[in-house]
C-alpha positions as CSV (number, residue, x, y, z in Angstrom):
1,X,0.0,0.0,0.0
2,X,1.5,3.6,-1.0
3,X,2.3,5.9,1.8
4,X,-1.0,7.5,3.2
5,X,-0.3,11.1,2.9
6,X,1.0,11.0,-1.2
7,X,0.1,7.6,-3.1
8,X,3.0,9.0,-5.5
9,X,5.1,8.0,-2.9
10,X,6.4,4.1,-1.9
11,X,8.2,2.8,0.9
12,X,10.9,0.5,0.3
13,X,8.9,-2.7,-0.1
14,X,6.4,-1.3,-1.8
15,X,8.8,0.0,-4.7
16,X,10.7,-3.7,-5.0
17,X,7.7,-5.1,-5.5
18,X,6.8,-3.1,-8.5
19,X,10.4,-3.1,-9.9
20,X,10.8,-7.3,-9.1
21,X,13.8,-6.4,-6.6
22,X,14.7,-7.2,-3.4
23,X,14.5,-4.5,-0.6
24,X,18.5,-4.9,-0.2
25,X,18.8,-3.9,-3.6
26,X,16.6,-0.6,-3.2
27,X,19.1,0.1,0.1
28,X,22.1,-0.2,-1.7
29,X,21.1,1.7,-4.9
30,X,20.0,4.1,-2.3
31,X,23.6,4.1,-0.1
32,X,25.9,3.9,-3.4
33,X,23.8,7.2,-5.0
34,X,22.2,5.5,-7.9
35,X,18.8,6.1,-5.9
36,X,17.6,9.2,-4.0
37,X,14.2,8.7,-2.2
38,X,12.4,11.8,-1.9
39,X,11.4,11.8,1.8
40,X,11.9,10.1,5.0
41,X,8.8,9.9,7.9
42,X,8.9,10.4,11.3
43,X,9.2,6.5,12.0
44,X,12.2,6.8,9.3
45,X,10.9,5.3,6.2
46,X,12.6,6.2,2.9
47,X,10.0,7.0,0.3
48,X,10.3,6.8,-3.3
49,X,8.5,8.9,-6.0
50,X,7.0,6.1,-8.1
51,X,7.3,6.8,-11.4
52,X,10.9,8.4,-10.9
53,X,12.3,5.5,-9.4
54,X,10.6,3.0,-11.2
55,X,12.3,4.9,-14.3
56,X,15.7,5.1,-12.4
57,X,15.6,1.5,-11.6
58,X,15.0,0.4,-15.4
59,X,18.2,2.4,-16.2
60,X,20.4,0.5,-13.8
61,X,19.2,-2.7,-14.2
62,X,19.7,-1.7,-18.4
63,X,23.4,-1.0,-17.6
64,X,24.0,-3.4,-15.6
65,X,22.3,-6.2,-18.2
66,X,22.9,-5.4,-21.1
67,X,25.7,-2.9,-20.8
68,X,27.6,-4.9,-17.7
69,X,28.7,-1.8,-16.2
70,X,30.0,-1.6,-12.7
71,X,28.2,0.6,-10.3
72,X,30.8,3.0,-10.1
73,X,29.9,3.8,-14.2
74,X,27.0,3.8,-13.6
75,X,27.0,6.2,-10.9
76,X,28.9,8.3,-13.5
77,X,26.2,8.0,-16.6
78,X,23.6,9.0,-14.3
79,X,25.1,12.4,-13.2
C-alpha cells in the first residue's frame, strides 16, 4: 500500500515489488547514490517517488544487463 499522505510515494517494499527487486537492492542503490528517495517519515521510512524510481531503476538494471557496467559507471552516466 502507498504511503497514506502521497500515493505518489512508496516505501521500500512497496517499490521492490513493483520493480521485481529485493528490498537490499533498493538500500544499496539508495547508499551507493544510484537512488535518492524523496522523503523520509517520522518513523524513518525512505519514500520513493513512483514513477521516478521505477524509471531510475529500469536504467540500472539496463546497464548493468545489457551494458555490464559496474556501479561505479553507472553512478557516473547517471550524473
Amino acid at each position: 500500500m502507498a504511503y497514506q499522505g502521497d500515493k505518489n510515494l512508496l516505501k521500500i517494499g512497496e517499490l521492490a515489488s513493483l520493480a521485481k527487486v529485493l528490498p537490499s537492492t533498493i538500500h544499496y542503490y539508495t547508499r551507493e547514490g544510484l537512488l535518492q528517495f524523496a522523503e523520509e517519515t517520522k518513523g524513518g521510512y525512505r519514500l520513493y517517488h513512483r514513477g521516478q524510481a521505477l524509471r531510475r531503476l529500469e536504467t540500472i538494471k539496463k546497464y548493468q544487463q545489457k551494458q555490464r557496467l559496474t556501479v561505479e559507471e553507472i553512478r557516473k552516466k547517471l550524473k
